[in-house]
N, C-alpha and C positions, 0 to 999 in steps of 0.2 A: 454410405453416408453421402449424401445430397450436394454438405456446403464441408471441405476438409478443415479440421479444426489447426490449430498451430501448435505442435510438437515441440517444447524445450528439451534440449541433452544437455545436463551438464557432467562433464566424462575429461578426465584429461590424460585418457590414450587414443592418443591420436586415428590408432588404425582402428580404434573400435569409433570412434567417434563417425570417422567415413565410414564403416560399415554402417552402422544405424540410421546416418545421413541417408546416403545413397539408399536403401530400403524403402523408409518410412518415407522419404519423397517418392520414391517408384510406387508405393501405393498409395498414391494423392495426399500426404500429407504437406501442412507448411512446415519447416524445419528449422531450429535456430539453435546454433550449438556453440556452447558455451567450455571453458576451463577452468576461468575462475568461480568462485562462488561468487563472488562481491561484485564481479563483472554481471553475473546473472542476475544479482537478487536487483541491480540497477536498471537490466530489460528488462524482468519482471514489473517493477514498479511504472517504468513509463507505460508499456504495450503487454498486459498480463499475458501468458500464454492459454490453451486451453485445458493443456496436460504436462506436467513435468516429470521426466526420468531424469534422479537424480545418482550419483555417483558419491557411496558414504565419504571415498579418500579424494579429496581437493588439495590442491596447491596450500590454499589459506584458509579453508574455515571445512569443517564435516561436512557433508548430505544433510545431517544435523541438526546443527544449527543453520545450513539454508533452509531448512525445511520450517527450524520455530521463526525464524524472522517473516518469512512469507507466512506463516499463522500469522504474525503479530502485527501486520499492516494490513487495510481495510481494502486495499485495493487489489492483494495478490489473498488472502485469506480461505478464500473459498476454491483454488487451482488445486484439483486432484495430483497428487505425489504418488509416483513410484520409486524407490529406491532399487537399484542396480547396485550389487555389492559380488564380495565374494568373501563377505563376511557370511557363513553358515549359522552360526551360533545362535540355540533357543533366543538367548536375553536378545540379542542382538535384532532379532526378527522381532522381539515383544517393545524393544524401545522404538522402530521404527511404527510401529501399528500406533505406539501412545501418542507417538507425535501427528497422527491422523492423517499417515499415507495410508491409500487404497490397496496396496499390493506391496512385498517384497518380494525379489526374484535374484538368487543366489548367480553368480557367474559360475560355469559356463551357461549358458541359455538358447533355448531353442528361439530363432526369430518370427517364426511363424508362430509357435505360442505366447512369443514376447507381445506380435501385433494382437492376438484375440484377447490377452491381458489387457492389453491399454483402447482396446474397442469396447470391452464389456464396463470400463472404468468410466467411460466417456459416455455411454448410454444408462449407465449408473444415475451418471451427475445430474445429466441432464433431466431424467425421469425425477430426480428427486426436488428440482424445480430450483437447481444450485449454479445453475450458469447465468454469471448475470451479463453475460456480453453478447451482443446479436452477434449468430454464426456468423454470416456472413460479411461484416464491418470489421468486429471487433470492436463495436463501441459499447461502452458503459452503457445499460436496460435496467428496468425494472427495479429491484431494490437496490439495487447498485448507485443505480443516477438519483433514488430518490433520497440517498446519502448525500451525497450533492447540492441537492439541492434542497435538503434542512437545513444545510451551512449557510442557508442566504439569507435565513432571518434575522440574525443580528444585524446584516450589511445593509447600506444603503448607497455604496459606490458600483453596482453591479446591473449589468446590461444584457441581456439575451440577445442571440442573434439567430435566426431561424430559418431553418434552409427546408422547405418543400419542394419534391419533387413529382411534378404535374403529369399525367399520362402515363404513369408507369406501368401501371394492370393494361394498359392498350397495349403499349411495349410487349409486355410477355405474353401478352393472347398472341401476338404477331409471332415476336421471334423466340419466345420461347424463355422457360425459367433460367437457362443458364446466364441467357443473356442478358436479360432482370438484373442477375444477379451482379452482372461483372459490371453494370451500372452504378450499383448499392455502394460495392466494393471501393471502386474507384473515387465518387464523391465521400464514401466515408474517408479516404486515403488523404483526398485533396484537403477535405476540413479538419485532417489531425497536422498535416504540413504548415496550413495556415495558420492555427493553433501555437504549435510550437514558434511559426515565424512571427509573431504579433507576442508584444510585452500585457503581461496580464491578464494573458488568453488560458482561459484553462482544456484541458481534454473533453473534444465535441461528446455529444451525450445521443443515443437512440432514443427519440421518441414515439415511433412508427415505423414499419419499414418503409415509407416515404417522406419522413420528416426528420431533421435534425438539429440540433443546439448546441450551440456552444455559447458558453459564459464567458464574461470578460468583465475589464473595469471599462465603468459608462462612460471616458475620456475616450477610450480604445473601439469601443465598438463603430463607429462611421470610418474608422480605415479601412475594421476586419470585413466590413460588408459591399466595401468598395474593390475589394480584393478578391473577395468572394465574387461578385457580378464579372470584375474580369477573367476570373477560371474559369467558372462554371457555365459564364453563360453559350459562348462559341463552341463550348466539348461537347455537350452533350450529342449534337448531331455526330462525331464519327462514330457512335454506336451502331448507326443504321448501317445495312452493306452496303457497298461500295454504288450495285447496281438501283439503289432505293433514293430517294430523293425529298428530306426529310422538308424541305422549306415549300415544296408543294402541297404537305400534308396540312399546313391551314394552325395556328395557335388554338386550338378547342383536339386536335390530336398528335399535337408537336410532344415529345418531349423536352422539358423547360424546367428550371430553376426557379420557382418563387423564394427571395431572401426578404426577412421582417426584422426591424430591429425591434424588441421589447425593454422599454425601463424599467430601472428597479422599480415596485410597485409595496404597499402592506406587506408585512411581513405574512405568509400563509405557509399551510401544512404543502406537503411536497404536492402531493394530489389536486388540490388548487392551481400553483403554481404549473402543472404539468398543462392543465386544461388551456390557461390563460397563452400558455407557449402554444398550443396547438389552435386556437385560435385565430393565435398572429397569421396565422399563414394556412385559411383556408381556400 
């Protein structure tokens, strides 16, 4: 896999917990390992993960019931479930399947068949066109954002702010997709920080892989973009190596920040709305 997706564990034996850490980060994954359920199903909701192995005995709630609450929220809904148990038992394996996890895997378990379990899971999702978060961001795409942004038709207190990123395909012809990528990575990182730092800011949205959005209330948005010109606009150059000297390259092959504010506008279908946002910021 290309871009590593993020790994949930939620497990609360400690040594198994590091065992599957230290693994599934040894083979490029990201990793986030949880004990509680209620602690988890609250990462889950801010920063979805891309897969969760879940543990049926928790401190406070089953595998279970984390598994129907992440069904029953829009935002964690569609994360492929594994349950890690050492429950055996027919019903037990048939109630895990209704609750629409991908796999059950009995304790003890082999780790190299645990990982081709949650690889064939993750190219499952993907092929079935159920991932709605850019690999490499982890921002809300495609039906996801366009959830989002039906919620804006009643509104008229609401502001887009729109971050394209200029040169990017020169970027990778140059130095190559990884380093593309840890561009992508980075400013999605900075626009969910700002996000959270800013009152009324909600979670930045993928609308390209060089474009981005985030919503906010239209009182809020000329701070969030003033905030954004002071991150984004200086970083961009440590990308380049050390020995490259990006401010010779000239604004027609720099990489650069274009940020757009867009007002609430007619209320439209998300499809409308998505054009007008990409617009802002050709």
């Amino acid at each position: 896999m290309a871009d590593w997706p993020t790994l949930l564990i939620v497990e609360d034996e400690p040594n198994l917990v590091r065992m599957l850490s230290e693994y599934f980060s040894g083979q490029g994954y990201r990793v986030r390992a949880h004990e509680w359920g209620q602690e988890a199903l609250a990462a889950c909701r801010a920063d979805p993960p891309s897969l969760a192995l879940l543990d049926i005995h928790l401190p406070d709630l089953t595998g279970y019931e984390l598994a129907e609450q992440l069904r029953g929220h829009w935002r964690t809904r569609d994360v492929p479930v594994i349950f890690l148990t050492s429950r055996r038992a027919r019903q037990d394996r048939l109630h895990g399947l209704e609750l629409g996890a991908v796999d059950y895997i009995a304790k003890p378990f082999d780790l190299q068949e645990l990982n081709l379990r949650v690889q064939n899971a993750l190219r499952r999702h993907i092929a079935a066109g159920q991932a709605p978060y850019d690999p490499v961001t982890g921002l809300p795409e495609g039906a996801l954002l366009d959830e989002v942004l039906a919620g804006l038709r009643d509104r008229e207190d609401w502001a887009a702010v729109v971050v394209r990123l200029h040169n990017l395909g020169r970027f990778q012809d140059t130095y190559g997709f990884a380093a593309a990528a840890d561009v992508r990575r980075a400013v999605g990182l900075k626009l969910r920080q700002l996000a959270e730092a800013h009152p009324g800011a909600e979670s930045p949205g993928q609308l390209e892989p060089d474009c981005f959005c985030v919503l906010t209330m239209a009182g809020q948005a000329e701070a969030l973009v003033r905030d954004l010109q002071a991150a984004l606009g200086p970083s961009l150059d440590y990308f380049y190596p050390l020995e490259d000297h990006p401010e010779a390259l000239g604004a027609a092959q720099r990489l650069s920040a274009q940020i757009s504010l867009l007002a609430a506008g007619p209320a439209t279908e998300p499809a409308a709305l998505k054009r007008r946002l990409l617009a802002a910021c050709q």
